[in-house]
C-alpha positions as CSV (number, residue, x, y, z in Angstrom):
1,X,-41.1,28.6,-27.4
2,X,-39.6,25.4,-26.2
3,X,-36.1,24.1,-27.8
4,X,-34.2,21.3,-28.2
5,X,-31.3,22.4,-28.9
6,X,-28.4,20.8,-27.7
7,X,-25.6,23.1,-25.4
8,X,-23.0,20.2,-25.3
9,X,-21.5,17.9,-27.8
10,X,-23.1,14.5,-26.7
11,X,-21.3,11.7,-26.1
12,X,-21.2,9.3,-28.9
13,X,-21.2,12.3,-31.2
14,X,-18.4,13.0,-34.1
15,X,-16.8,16.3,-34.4
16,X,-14.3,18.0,-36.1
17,X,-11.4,20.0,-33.5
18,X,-9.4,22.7,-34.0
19,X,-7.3,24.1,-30.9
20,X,-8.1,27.7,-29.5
21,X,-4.8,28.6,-28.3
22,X,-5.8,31.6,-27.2
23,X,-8.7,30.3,-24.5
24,X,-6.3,27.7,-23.0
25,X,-4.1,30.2,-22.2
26,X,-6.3,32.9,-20.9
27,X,-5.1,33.8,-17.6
28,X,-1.7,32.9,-18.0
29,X,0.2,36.0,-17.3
30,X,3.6,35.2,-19.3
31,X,4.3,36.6,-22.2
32,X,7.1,34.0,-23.2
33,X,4.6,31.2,-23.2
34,X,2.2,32.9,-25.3
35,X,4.8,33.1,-28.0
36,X,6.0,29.6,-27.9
37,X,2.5,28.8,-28.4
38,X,2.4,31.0,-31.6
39,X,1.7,28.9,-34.8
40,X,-0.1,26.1,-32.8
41,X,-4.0,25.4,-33.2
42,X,-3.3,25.2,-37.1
43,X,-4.6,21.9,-38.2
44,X,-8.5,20.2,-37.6
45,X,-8.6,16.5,-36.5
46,X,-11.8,14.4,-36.7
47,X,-12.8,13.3,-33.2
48,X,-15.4,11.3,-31.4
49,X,-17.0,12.3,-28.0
50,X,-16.5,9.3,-26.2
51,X,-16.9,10.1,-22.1
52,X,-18.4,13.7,-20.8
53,X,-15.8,13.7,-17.6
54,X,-18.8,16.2,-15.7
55,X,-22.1,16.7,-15.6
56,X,-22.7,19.9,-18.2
57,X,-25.0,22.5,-17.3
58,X,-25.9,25.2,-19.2
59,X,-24.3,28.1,-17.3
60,X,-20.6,26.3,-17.1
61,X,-18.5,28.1,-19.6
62,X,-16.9,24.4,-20.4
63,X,-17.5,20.7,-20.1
64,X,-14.5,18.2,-20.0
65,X,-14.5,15.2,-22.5
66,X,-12.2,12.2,-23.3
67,X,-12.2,12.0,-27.0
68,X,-11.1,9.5,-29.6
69,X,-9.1,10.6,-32.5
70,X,-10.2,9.4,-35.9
71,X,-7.9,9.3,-39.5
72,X,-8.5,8.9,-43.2
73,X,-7.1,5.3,-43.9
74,X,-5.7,2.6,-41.2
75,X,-3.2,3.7,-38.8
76,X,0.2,3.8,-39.9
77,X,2.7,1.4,-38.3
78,X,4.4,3.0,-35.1
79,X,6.5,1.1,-33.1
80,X,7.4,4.2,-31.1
81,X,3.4,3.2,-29.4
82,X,3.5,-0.4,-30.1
83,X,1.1,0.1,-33.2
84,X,0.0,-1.6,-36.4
85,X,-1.6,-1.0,-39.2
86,X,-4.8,-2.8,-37.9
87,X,-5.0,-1.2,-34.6
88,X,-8.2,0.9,-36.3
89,X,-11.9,0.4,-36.5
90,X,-13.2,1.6,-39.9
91,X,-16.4,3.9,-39.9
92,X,-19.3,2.6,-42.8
93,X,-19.4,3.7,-45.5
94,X,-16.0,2.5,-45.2
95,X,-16.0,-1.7,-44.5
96,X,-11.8,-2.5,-45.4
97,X,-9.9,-3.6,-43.0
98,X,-6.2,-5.6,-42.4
99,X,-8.1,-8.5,-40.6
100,X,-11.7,-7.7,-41.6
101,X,-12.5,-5.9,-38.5
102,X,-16.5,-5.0,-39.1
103,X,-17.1,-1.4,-39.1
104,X,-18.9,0.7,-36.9
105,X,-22.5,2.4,-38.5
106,X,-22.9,5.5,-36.8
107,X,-26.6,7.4,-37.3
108,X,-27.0,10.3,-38.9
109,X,-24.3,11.6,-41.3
110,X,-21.5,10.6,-42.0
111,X,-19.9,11.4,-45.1
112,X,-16.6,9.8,-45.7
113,X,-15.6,6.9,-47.0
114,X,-12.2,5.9,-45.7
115,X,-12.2,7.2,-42.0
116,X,-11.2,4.7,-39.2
117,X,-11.2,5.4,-35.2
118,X,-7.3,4.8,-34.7
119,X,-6.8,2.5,-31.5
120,X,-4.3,1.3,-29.1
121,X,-1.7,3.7,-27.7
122,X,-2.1,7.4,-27.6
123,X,-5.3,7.9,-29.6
124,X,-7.6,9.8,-27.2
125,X,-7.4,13.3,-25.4
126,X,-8.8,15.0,-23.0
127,X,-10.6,18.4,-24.0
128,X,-12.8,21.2,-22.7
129,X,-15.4,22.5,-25.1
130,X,-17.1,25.5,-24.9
131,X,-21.2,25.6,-23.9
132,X,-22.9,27.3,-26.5
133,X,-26.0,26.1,-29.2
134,X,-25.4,23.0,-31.2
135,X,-27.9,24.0,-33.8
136,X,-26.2,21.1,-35.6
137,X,-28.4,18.8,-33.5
138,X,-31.2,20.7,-34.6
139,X,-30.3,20.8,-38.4
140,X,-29.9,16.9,-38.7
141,X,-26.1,17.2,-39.4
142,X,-24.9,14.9,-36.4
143,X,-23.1,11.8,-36.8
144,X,-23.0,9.4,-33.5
145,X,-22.6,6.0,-32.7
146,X,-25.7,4.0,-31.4
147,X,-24.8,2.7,-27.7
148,X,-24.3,-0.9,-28.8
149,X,-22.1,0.0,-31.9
150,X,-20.1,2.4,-28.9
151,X,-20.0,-1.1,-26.9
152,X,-18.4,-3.1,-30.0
153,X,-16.0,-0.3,-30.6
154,X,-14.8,0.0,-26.9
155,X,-14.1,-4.2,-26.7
156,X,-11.7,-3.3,-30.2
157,X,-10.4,-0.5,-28.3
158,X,-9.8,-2.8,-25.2
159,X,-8.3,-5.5,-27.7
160,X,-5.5,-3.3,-29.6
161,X,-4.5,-2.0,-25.9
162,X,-3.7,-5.4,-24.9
163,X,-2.1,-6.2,-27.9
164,X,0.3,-3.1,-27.6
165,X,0.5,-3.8,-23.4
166,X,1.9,-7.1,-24.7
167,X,5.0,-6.1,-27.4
168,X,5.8,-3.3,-24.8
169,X,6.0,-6.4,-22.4
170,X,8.1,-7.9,-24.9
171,X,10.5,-5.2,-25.9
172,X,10.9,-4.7,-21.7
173,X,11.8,-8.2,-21.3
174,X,14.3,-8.1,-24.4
175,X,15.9,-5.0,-23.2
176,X,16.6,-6.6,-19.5
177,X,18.4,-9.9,-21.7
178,X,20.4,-7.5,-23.5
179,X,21.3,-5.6,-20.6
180,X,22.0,-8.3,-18.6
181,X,24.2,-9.9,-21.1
182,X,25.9,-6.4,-21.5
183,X,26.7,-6.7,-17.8
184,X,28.0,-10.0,-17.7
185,X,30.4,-9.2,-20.4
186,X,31.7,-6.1,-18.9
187,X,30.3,-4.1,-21.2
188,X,30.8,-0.1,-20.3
189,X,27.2,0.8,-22.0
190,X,23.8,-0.6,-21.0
191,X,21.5,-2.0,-23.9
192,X,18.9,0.2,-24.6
193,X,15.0,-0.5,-23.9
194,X,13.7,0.6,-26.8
195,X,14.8,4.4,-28.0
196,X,14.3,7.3,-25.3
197,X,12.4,8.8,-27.4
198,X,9.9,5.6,-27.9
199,X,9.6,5.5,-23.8
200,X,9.2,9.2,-23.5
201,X,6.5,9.1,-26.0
202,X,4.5,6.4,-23.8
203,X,5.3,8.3,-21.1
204,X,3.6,11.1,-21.8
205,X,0.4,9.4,-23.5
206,X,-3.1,9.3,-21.8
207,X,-4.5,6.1,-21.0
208,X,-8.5,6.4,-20.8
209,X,-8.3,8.9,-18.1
210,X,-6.4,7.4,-15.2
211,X,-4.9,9.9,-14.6
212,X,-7.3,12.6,-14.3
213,X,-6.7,15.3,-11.4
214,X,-8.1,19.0,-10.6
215,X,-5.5,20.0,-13.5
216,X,-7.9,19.4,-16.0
217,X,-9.8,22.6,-15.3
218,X,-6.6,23.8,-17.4
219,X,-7.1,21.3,-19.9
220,X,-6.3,22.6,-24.0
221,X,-10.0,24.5,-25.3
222,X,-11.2,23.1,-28.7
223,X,-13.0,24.6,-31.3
224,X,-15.8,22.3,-32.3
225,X,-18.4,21.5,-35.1
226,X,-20.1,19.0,-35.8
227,X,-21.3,19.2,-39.3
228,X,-18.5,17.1,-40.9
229,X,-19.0,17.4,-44.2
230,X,-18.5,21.3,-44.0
231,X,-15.3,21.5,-42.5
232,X,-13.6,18.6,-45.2
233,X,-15.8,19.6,-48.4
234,X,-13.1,16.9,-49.9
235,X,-12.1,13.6,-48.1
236,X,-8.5,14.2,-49.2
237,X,-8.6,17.3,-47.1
238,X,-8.7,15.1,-43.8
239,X,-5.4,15.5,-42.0
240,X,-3.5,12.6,-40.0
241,X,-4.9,12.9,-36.3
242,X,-1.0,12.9,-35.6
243,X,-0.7,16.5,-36.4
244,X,-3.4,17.2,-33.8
245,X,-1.7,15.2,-31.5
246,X,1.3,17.2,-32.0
247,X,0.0,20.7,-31.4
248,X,-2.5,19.1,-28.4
249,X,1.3,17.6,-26.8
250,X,3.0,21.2,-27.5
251,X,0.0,22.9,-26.0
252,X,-0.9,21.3,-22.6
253,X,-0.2,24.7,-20.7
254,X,2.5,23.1,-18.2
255,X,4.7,22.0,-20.8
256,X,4.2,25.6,-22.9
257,X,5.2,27.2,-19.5
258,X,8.5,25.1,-19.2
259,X,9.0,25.1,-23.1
260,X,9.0,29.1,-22.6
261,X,11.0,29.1,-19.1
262,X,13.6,26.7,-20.4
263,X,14.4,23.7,-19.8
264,X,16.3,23.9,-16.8
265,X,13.0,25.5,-14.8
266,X,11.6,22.9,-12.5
267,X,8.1,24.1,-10.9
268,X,7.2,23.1,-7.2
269,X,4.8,20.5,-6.7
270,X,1.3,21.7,-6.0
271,X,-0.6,19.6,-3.7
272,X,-3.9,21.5,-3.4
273,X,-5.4,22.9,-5.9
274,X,-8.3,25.7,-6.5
275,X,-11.1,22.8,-8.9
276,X,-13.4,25.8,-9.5
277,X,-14.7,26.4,-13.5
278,X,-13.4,30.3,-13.1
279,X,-10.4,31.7,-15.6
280,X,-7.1,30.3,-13.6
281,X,-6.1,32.6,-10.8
282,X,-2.5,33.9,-9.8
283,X,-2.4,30.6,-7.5
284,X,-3.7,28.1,-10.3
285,X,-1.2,29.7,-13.1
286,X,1.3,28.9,-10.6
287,X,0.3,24.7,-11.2
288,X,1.4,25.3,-15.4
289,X,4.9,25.0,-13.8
290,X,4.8,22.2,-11.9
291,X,5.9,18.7,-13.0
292,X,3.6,16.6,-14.3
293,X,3.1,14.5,-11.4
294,X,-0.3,11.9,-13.5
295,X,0.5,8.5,-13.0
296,X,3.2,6.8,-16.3
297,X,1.4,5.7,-18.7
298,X,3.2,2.8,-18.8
299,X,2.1,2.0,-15.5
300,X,-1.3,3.1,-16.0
301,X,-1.0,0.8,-19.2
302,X,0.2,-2.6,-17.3
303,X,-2.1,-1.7,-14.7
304,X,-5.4,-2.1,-16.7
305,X,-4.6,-4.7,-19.0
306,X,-3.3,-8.0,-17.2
307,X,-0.6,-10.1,-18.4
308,X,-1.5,-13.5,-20.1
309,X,-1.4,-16.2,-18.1
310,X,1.7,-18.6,-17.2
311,X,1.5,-21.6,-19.7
């Protein structure tokens, strides 16, 4: 009997992601790492499947996505990203907004009233999800953006980056004045750019997957489903997307290698690297312990968004 049913989230799709600790770090031989990922994987997060980064077929264990992060009520102001409240695109049923942004209508449903896609720094992941049957596809229980709703979201997406490209550019410019004025006086102490930890946050952010590299065949597994409704049987049991963020952050399986070595363990650089599907061998584990050598976010950030022009 011929079947429909889908093996792969689709992109365009909404989801709801939990973390499996314990498939992301299959094949990592270390017992010190497992238990500094112990308590992770704990919260769920709304997502939406925005870019399949392969071609899925049905006997791949995984397929690799870039996903957008959605939150119950407008993003919360965080100058640590360069954020505001109305860096957000609300989801109909829901229609507020700051500056009356219109909402995107996906298909299919969607159940809650005050969800938003929270844009501008930091707001998307990448993910593998596990191949298995949707039968949610087949049961009518999919929400997913229509392509030219999907176009109208990524030009807000594109919008909210520049905006935060441009008080970063600000807060840079600032922080060279006050240094400089610092120097002149003979001041002992340079100005600060920002806080460290506002710049290590950026640092560490992904910026719509510039930065991929044959590392993401380690990439944090998610569990997935994508009838909504059942996983948040009340809207007040959606969590911020800022605790997935968290555990995602603590998880990536270099940094939960060097969280367990210590922090004085630096890894050697790997320069080639086995890009096979296959559970990581001896040589793969060995990249978990390399720095992270994917391109600064800020960079990446400055790169793609191009500075206004010179009045």
């Amino acid at each position: 009997m011929r079947t429909h049913t889908r093996y792969c989230p689709l992109p365009g799709a909404y989801g709801v992601a939990q973390l499996n600790v314990e498939a992301t770090l299959k094949g990592i031989d270390d017992p010190k790492a497992h238990e500094a990922a112990r308590g992770l994987g704990t919260t769920k997060c709304i997502i939406y499947f925005c870019t399949a980064l392969q071609l899925p077929f049905p006997q791949d264990p995984w397929c690799k996505y870039i996903v957008y992060l959605v939150g119950p009520g407008p993003r919360t102001d965080d100058p640590g990203r360069y954020s505001t409240p109305d860096m957000c695109i609300p989801i109909f049923p829901c229609v507020d907004h700051p500056t009356n942004r219109p909402p995107v209508q996906p298909s299919g449903p969607f159940p809650f009233s005050n969800c938003y896609h929270w844009t501008g720094l930091g707001m998307e992941r990448r993910v593998r999800v596990a191949t298995r049957a949707y039968m949610e596809y087949d049961e009518g229980t999919v929400a997913k953006l229509p392509g030219i709703q999907h176009i109208d979201m990524e030009d807000s997406f594109f919008n909210d980056l520049s905006k935060s490209a441009a008080a970063m550019r600000a807060a840079e410019a600032a922080g060279k004045t006050r240094q400089a004025a610092a120097h002149n006086v003979g001041a002992e102490e340079k100005a600060p750019i920002g806080s460290d930890d506002d710049m290590g946050d950026i640092a560490g952010l992904e910026i719509y997957g510039l930065t991929y590299k044959a590392g993401d065949n380690l990439l944090p597994v998610i569990n997935v489903w994508l009838d909504l409704g059942a996983q948040f049987p009340e809207e007040s049991d959606i969590p911020s997307p800022l605790e997935f963020v968290k555990e995602y952050d603590a998880l990536v399986p270099s940094r939960i290698v060097r969280a367990a070595k210590g922090p004085s363990v630096r890894g050697p650089v790997v320069s080639q690297v086995d890009t096979s599907e296959s559970t990581p061998s001896q040589g793969q584990s060995r990249l978990l312990v390399e720095e992270d050598q994917q391109m600064d976010a800020h960079d990446a950030l400055l790169a793609i968004v191009p500075s206004a022009p010179a009045s």
